[in-house]
N, CA, C and O atoms as CSV, one atom per row, in Angstrom:
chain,resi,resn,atom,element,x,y,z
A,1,UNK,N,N,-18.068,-95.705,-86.992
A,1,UNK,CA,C,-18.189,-94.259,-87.087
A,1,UNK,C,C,-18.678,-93.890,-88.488
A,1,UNK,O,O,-18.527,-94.495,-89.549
A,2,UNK,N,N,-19.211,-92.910,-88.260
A,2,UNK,CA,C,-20.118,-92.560,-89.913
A,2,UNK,C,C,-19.684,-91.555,-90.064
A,2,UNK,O,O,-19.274,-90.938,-89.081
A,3,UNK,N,N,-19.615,-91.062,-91.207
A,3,UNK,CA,C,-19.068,-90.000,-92.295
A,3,UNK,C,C,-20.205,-88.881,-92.205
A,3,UNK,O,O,-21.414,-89.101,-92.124
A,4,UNK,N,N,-19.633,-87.756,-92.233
A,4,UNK,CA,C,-20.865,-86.767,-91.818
A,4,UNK,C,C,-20.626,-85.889,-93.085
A,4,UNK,O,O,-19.577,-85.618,-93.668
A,5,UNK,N,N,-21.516,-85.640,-93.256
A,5,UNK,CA,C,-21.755,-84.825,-94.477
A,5,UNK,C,C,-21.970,-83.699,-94.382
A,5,UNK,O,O,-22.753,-83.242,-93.549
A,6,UNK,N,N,-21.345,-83.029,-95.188
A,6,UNK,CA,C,-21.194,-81.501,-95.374
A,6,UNK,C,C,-22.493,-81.001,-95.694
A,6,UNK,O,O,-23.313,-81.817,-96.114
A,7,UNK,N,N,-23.023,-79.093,-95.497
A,7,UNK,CA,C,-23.864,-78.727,-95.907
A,7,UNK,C,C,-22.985,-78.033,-97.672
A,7,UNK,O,O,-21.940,-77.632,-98.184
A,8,UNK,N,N,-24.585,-78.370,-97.918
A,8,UNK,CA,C,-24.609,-78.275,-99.680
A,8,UNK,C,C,-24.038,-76.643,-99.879
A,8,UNK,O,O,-23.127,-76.432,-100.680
A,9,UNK,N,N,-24.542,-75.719,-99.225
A,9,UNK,CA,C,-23.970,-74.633,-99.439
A,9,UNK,C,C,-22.526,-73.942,-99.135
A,9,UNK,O,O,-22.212,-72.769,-99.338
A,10,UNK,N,N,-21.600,-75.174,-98.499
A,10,UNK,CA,C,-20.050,-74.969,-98.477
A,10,UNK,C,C,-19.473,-75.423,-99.573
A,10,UNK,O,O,-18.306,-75.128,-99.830
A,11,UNK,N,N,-20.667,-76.682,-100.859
A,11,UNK,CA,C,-19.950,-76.928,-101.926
A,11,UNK,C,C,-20.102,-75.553,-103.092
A,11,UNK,O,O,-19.535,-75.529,-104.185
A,12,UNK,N,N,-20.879,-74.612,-102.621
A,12,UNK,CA,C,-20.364,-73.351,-103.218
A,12,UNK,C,C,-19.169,-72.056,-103.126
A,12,UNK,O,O,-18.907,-71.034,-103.760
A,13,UNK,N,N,-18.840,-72.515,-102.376
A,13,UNK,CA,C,-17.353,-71.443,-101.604
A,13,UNK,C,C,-16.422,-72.147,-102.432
A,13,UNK,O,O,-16.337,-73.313,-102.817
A,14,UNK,N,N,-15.473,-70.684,-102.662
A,14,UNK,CA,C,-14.134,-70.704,-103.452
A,14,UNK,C,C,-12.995,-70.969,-102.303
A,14,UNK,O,O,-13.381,-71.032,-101.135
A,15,UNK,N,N,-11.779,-71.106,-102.562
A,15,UNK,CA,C,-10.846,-70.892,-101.787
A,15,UNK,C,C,-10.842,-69.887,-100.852
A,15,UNK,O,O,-10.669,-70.131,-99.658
A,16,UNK,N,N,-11.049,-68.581,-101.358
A,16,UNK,CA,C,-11.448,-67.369,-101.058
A,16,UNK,C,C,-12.186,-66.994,-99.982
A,16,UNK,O,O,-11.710,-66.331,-99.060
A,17,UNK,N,N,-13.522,-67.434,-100.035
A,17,UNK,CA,C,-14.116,-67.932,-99.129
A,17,UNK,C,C,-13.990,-68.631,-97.803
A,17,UNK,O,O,-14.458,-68.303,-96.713
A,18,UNK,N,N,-13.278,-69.632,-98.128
A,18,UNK,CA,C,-12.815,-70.689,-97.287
A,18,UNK,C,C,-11.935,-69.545,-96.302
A,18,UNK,O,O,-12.050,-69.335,-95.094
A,19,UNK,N,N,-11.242,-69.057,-97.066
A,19,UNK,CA,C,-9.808,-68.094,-96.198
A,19,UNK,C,C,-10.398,-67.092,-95.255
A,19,UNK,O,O,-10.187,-67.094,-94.043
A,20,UNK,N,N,-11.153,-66.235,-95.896
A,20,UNK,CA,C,-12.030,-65.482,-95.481
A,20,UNK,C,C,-12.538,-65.808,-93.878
A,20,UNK,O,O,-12.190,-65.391,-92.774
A,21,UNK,N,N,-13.609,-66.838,-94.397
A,21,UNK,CA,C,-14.201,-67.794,-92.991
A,21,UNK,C,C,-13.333,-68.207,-92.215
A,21,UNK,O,O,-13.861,-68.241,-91.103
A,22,UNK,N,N,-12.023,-68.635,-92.138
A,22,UNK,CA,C,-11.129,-68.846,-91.697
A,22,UNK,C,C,-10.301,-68.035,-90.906
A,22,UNK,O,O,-9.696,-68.392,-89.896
A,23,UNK,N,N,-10.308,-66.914,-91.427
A,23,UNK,CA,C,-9.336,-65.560,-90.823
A,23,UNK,C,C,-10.915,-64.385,-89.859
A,23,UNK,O,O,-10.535,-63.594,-88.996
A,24,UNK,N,N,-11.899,-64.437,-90.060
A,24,UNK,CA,C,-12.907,-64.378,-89.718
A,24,UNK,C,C,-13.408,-65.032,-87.950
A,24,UNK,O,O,-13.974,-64.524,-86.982
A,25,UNK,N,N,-12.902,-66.212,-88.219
A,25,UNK,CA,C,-13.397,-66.805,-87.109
A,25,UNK,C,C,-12.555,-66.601,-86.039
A,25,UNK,O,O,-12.881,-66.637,-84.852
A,26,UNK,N,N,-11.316,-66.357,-86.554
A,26,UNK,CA,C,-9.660,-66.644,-86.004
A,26,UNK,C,C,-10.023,-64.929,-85.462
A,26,UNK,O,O,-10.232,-64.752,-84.261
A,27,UNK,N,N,-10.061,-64.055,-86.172
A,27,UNK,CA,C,-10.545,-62.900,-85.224
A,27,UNK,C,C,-11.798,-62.371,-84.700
A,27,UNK,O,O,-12.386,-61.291,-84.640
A,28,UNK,N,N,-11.960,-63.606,-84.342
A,28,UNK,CA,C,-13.106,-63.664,-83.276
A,28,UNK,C,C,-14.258,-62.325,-83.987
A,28,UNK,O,O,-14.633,-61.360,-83.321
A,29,UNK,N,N,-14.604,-62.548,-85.258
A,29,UNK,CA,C,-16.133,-61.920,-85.517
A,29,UNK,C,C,-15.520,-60.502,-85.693
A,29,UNK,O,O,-16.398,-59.647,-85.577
A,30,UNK,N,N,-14.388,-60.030,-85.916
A,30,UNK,CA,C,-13.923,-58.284,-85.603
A,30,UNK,C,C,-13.854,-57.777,-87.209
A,30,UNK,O,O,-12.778,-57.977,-87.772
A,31,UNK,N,N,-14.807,-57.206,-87.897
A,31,UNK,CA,C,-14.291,-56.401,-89.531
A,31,UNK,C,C,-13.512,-55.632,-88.951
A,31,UNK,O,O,-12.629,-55.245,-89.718
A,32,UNK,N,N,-13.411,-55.114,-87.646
A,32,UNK,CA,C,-12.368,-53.653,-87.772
A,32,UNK,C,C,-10.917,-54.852,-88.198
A,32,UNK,O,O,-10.034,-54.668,-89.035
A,33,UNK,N,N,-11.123,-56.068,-87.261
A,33,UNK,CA,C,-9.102,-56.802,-87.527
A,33,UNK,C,C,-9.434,-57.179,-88.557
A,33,UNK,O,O,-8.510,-56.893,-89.318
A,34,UNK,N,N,-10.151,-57.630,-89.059
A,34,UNK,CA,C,-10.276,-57.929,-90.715
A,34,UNK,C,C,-9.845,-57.339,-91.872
A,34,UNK,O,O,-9.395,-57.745,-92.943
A,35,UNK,N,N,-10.151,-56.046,-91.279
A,35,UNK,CA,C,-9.873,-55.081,-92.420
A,35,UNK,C,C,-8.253,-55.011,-92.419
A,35,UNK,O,O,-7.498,-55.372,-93.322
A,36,UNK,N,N,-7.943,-54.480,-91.228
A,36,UNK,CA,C,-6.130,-54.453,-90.858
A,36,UNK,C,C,-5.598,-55.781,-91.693
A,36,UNK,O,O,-4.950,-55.741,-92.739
A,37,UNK,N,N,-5.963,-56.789,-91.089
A,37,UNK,CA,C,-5.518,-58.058,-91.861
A,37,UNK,C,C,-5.012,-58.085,-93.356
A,37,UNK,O,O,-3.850,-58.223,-93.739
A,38,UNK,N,N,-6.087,-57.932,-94.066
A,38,UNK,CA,C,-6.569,-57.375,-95.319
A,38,UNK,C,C,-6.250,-56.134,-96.086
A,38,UNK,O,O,-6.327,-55.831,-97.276
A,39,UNK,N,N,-5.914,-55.596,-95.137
A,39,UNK,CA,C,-4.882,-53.914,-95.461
A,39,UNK,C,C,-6.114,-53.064,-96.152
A,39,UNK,O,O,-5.771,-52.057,-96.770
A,40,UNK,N,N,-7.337,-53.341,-96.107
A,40,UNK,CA,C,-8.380,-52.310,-96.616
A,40,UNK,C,C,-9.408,-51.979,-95.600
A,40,UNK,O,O,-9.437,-52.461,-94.468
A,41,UNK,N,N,-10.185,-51.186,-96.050
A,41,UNK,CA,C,-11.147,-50.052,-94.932
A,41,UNK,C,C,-12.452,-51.395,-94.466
A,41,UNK,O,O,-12.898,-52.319,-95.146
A,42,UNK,N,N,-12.697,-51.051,-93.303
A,42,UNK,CA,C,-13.899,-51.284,-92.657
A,42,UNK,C,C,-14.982,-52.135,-93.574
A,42,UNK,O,O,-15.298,-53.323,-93.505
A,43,UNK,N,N,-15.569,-50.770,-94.724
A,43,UNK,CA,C,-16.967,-51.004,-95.394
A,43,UNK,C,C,-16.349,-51.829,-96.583
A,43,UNK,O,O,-17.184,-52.049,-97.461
A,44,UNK,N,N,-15.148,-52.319,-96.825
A,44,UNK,CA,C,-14.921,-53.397,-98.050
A,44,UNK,C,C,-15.172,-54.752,-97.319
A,44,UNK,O,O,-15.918,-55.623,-97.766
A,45,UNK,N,N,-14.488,-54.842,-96.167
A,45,UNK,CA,C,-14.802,-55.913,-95.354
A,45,UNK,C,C,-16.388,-56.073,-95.745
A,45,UNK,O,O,-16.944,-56.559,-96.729
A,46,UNK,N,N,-16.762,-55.596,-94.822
A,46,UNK,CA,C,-17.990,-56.310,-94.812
A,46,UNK,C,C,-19.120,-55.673,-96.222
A,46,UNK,O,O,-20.343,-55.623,-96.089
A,47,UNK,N,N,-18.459,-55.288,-97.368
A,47,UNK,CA,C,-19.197,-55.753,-98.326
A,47,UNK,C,C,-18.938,-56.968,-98.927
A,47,UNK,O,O,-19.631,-57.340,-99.874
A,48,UNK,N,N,-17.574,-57.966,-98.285
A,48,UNK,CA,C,-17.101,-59.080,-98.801
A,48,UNK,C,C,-18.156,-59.861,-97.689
A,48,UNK,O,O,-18.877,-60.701,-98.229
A,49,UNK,N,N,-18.272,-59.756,-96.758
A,49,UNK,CA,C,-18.686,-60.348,-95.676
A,49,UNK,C,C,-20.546,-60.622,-96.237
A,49,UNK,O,O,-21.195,-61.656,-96.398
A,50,UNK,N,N,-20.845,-59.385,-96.375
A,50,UNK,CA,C,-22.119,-59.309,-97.506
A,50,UNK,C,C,-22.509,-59.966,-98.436
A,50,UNK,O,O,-23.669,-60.314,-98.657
A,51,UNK,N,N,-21.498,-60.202,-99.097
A,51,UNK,CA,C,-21.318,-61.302,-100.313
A,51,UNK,C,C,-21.616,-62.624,-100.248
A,51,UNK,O,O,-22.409,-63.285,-100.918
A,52,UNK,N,N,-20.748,-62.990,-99.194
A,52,UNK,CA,C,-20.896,-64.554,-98.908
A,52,UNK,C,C,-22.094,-65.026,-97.924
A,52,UNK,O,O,-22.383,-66.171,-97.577
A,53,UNK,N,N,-22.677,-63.845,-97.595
A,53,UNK,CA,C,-23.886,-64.159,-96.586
A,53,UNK,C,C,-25.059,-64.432,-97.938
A,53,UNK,O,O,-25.729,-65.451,-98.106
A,54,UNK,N,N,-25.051,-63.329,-98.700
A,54,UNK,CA,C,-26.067,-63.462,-99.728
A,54,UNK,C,C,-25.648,-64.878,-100.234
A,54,UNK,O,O,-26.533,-65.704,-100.010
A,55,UNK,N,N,-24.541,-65.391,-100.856
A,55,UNK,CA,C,-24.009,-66.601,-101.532
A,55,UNK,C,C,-24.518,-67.755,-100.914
A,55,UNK,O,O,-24.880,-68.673,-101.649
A,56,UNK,N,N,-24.655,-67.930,-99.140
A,56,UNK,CA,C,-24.870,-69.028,-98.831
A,56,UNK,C,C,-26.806,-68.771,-98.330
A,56,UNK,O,O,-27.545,-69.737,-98.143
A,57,UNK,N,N,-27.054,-68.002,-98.263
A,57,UNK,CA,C,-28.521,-67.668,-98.510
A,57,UNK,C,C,-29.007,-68.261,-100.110
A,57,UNK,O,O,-29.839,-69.168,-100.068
A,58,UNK,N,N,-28.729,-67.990,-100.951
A,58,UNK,CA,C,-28.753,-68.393,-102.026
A,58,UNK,C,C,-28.816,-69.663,-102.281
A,58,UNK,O,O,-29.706,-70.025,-103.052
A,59,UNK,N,N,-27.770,-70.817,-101.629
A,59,UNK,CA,C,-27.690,-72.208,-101.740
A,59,UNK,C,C,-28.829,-72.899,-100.833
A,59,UNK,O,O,-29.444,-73.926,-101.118
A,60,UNK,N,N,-28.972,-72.104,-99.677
A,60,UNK,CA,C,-29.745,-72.531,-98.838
A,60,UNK,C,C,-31.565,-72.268,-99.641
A,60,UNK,O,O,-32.311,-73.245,-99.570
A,61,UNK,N,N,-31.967,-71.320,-100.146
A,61,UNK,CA,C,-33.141,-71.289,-100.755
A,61,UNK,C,C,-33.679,-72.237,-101.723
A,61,UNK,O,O,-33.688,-71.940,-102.918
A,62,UNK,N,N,-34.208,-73.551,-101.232
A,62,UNK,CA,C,-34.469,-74.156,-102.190
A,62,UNK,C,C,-35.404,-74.250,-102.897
A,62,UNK,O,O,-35.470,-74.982,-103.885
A,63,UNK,N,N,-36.521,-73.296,-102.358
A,63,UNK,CA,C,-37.752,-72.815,-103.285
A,63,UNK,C,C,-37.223,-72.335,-104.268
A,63,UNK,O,O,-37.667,-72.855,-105.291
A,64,UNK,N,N,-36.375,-71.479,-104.474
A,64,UNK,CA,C,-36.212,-70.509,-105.729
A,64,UNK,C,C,-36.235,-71.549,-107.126
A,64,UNK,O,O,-35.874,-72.726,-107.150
A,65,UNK,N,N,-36.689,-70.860,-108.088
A,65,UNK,CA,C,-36.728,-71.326,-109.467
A,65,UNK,C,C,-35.054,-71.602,-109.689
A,65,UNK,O,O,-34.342,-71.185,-108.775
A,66,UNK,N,N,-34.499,-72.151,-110.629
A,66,UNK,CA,C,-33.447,-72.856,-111.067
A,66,UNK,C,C,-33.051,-71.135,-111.713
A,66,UNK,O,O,-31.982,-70.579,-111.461
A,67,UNK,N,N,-33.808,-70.708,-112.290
A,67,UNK,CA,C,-33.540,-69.332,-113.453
A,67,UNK,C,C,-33.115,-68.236,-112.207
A,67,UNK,O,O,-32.275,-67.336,-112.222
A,68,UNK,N,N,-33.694,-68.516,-111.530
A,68,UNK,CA,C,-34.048,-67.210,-110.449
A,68,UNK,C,C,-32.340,-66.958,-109.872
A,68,UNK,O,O,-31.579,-65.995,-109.777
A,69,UNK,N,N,-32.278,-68.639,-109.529
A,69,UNK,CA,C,-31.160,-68.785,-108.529
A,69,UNK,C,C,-29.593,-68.475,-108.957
A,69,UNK,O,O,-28.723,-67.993,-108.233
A,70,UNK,N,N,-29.463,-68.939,-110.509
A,70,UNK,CA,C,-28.525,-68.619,-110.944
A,70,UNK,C,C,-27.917,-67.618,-111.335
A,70,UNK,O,O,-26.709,-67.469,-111.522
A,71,UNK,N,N,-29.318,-66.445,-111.548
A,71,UNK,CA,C,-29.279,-65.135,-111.898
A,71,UNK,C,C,-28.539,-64.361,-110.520
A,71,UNK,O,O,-27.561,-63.614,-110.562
A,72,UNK,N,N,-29.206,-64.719,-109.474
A,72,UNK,CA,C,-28.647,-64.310,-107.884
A,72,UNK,C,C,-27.278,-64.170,-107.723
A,72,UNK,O,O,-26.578,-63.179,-107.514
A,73,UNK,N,N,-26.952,-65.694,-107.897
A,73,UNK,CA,C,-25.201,-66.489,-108.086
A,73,UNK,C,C,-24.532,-65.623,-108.668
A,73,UNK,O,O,-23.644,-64.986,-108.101
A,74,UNK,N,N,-24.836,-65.485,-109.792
A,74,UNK,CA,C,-23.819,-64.669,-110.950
A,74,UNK,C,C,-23.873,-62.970,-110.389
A,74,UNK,O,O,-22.908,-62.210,-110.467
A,75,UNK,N,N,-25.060,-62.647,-109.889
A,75,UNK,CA,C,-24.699,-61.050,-109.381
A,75,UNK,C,C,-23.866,-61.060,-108.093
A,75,UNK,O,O,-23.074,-60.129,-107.940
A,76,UNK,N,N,-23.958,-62.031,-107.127
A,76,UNK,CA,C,-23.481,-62.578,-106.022
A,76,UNK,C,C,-21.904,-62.788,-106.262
A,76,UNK,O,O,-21.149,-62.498,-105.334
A,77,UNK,N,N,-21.392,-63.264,-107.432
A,77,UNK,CA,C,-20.583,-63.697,-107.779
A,77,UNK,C,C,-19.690,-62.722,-109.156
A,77,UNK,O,O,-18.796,-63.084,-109.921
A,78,UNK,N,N,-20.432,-61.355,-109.007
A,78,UNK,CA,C,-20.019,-60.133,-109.433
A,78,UNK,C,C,-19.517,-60.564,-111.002
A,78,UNK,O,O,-18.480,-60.077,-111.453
A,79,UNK,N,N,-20.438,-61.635,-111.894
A,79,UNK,CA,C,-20.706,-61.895,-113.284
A,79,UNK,C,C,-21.021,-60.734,-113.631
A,79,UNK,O,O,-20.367,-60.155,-114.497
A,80,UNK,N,N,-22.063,-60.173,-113.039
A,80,UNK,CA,C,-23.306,-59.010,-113.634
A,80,UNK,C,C,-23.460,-59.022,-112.269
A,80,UNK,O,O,-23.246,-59.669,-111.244
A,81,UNK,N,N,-24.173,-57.483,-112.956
A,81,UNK,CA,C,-24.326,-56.278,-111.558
A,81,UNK,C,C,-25.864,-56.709,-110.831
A,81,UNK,O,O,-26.671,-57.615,-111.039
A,82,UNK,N,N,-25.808,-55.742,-110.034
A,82,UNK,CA,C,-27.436,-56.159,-109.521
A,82,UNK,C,C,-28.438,-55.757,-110.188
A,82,UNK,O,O,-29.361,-56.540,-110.414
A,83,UNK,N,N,-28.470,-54.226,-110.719
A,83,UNK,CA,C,-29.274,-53.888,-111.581
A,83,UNK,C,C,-29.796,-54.937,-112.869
A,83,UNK,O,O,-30.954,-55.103,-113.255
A,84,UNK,N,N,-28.949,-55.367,-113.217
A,84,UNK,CA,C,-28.730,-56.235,-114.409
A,84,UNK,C,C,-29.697,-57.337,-114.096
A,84,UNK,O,O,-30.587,-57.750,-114.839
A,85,UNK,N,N,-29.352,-57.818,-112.704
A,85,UNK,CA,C,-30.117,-59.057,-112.279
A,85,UNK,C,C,-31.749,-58.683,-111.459
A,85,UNK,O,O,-32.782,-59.199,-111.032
A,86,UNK,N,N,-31.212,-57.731,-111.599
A,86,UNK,CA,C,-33.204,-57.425,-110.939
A,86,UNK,C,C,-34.024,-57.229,-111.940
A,86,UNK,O,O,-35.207,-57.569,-111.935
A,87,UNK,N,N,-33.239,-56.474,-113.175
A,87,UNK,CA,C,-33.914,-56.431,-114.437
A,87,UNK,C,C,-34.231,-57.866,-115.147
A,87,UNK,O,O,-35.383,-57.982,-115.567
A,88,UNK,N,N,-33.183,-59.182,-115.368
A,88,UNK,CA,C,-33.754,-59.957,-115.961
A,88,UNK,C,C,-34.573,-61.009,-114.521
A,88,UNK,O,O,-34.738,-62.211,-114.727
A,89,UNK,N,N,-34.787,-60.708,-113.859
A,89,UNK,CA,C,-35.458,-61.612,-112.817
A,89,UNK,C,C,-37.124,-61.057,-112.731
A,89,UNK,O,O,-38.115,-61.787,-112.700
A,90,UNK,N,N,-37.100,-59.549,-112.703
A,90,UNK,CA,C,-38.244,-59.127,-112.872
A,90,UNK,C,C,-38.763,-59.220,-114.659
A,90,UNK,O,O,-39.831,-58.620,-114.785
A,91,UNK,N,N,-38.503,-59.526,-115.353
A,91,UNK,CA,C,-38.629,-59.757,-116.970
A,91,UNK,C,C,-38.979,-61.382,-117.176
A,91,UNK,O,O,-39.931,-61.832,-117.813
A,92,UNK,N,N,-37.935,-62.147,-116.453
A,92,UNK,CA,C,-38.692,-63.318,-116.269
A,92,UNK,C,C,-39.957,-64.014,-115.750
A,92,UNK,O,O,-40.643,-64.964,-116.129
A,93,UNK,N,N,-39.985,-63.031,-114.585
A,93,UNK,CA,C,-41.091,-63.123,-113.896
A,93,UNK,C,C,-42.708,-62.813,-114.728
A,93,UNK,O,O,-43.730,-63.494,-114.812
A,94,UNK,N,N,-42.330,-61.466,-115.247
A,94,UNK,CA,C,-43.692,-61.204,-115.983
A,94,UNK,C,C,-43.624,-62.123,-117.386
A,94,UNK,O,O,-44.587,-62.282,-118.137
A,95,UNK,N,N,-42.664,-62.535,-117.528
A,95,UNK,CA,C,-43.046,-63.233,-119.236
A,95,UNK,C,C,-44.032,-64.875,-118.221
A,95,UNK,O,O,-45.026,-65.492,-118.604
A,96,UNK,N,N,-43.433,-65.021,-117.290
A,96,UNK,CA,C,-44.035,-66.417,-116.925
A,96,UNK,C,C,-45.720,-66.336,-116.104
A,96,UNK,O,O,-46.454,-67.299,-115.882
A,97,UNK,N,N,-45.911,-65.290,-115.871
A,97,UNK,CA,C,-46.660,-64.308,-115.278
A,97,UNK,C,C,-47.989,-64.475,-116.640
A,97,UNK,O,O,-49.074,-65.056,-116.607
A,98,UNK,N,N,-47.340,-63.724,-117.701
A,98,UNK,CA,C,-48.411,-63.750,-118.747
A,98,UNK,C,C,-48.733,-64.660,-119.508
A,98,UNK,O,O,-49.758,-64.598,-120.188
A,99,UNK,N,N,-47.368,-66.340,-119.541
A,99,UNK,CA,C,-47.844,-67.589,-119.764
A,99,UNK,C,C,-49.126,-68.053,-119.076
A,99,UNK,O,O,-49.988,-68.764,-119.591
A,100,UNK,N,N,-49.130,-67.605,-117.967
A,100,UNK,CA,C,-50.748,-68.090,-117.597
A,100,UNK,C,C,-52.293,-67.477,-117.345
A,100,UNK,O,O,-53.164,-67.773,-116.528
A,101,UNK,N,N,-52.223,-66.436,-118.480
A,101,UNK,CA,C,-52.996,-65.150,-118.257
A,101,UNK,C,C,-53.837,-65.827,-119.306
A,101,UNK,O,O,-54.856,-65.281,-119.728
């Protein structure tokens, strides 16, 4: 029997995560029981739910630049805001932009 290997983007999930996906599946796909669960409204749910979709989108993109990706992570991962990260992603972009002008 062979050892099956995990996808690369579950070695990014926290505990948190894990629980989440866990209590998630267990109510069968429902943010309304989620939320009850969780003792908060509807639209927090699934801005958490939001989160981890972007997070494993993120692991899964393996085109993205190394700069690009981490910048994502960290807004994903509520380091820095989004604004923050669209600003240095679009700033990166044009400085690398005019390296080849």
């Amino acid at each position: 029997m062979t050892e099956r290997q995990l996808p690369e983007w579950l070695n990014d999930l926290d505990e948190e995560d894990f629980s989440f996906i866990k209590k998630f599946l267990l109510s069968s796909g429902s943010l309304k029981e989620m939320a009850t669960l969780y003792g908060v409204s509807y639209p927090t749910v699934r801005l958490r739910l939001d989160r981890l979709i972007q997070k494993i989108k993120i692991t899964e993109d393996r085109t993205e630049e190394p700069y690009i990706a981490l910048i994502k992570k960290m807004a994903v991962n509520e380091k820095i805001d989004f604004d923050t990260a669209k600003l240095l992603i679009s700033e990166y972009r044009k400085q690398k932009e005019n390296r080849y002008d």
